[in-house]
VMD Tcl script that draws the C-alpha trace (Angstrom):
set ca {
  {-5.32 9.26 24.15}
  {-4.17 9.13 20.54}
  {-4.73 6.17 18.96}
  {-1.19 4.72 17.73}
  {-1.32 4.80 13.05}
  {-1.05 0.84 11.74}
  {0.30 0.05 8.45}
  {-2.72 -1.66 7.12}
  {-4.69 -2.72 4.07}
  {-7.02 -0.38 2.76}
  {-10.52 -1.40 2.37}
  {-11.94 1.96 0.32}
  {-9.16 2.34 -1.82}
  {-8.65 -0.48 -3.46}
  {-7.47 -1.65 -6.59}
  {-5.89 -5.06 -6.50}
  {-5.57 -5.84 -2.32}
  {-5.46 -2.16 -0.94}
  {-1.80 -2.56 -0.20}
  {-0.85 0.90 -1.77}
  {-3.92 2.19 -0.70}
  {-3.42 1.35 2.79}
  {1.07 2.78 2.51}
  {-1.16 6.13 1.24}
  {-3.42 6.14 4.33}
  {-0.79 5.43 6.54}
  {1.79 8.82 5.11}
  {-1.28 10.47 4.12}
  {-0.75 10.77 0.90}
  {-3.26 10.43 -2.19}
  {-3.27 6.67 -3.20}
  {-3.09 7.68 -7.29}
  {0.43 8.91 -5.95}
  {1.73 5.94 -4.33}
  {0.61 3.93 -7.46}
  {2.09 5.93 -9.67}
  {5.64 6.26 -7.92}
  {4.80 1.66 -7.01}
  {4.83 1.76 -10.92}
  {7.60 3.70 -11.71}
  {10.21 1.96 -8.84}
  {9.19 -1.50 -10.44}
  {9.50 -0.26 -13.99}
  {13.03 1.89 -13.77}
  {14.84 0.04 -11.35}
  {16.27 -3.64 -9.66}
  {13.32 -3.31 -7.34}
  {10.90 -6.77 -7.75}
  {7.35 -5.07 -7.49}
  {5.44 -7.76 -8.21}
  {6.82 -10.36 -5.61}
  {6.96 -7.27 -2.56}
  {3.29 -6.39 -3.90}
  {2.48 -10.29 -2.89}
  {4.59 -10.17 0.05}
  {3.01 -7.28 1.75}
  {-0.55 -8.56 0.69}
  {0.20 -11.69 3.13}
  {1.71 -9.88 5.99}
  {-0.59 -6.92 6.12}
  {-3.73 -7.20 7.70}
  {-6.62 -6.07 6.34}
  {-8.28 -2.64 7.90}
  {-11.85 -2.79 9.68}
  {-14.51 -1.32 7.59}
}
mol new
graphics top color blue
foreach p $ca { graphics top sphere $p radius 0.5 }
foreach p [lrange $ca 0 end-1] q [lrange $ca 1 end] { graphics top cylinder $p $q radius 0.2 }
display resetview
């Protein structure tokens, strides 16, 4: 049986708290990508990066190593 994908915190690519790390893992993308595009919504529009970047580091858990 296939095990079901989790949105979670990466452990391997991390910068900060793996948060865009883990969004990569999870659409399998590269994680430079997601940073750069994280960067770019905060940046150019109404979107508050900073406080959803803390949010999600509380709510999601942390991957096993």
């Amino acid at each position: 049986m296939e095990e079901k994908k989790r949105l979670m915190r990466s452990v391997r690519e991390r910068k900060i708290a793996g948060v865009c790390g883990g969004i990569a893992n999870y659409l399998d993308l590269d994680p430079t990508i997601v940073r750069i595009v994280y960067i770019l919504l905060t940046i150019f529009t109404v979107f508050t990066g900073g406080i959803a970047y803390i949010i999600m580091w509380m709510i999601m858990p942390e991957e096993r190593a």
